[in-house]
C-alpha positions in Angstrom: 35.4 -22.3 -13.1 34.2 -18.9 -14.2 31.1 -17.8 -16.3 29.9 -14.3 -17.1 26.0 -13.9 -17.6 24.5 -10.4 -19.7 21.9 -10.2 -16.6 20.7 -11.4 -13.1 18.1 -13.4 -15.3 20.1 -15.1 -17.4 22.3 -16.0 -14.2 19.3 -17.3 -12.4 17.8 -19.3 -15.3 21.8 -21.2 -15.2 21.8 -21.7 -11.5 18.4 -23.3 -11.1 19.7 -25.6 -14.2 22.9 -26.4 -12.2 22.3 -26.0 -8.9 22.4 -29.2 -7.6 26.1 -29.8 -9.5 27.9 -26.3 -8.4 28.4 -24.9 -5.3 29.3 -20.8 -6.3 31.9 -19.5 -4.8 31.7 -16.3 -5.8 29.0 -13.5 -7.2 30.0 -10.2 -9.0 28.5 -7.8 -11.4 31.2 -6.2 -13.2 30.8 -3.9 -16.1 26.9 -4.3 -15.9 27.4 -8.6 -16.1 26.8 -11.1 -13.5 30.3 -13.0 -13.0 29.8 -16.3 -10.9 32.8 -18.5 -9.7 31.5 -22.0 -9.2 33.2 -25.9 -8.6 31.5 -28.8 -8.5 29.9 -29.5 -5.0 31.7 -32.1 -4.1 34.8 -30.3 -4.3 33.8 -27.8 -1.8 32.3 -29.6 0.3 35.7 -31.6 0.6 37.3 -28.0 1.0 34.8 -27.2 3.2 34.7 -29.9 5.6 39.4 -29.6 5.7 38.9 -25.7 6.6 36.4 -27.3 9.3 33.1 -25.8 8.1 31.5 -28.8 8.2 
């Protein structure tokens, strides 16, 4: 999943709402917005723990 936030603010104000669902995956600021890939935490900790990170 994919969202694009206007500013590191608005970013941070979502994670601390949805940190404990979402594991991100990925963090980018592109054209001046933050872009975060995120799946559910269960998801990648299953991915996770099959590439042996876990």
């Amino acid at each position: 999943m994919t969202e694009t936030f206007n500013n590191w603010t608005e970013y941070d104000a979502w994670l601390i709402q949805h940190y404990e669902e979402f594991a991100m995956t990925k963090v980018d600021e592109i054209d001046g917005k933050v872009v975060v890939e995120y799946m559910p935490k269960a998801e990648w900790e299953k991915q996770e723990r099959a590439a042996g990170r876990m």
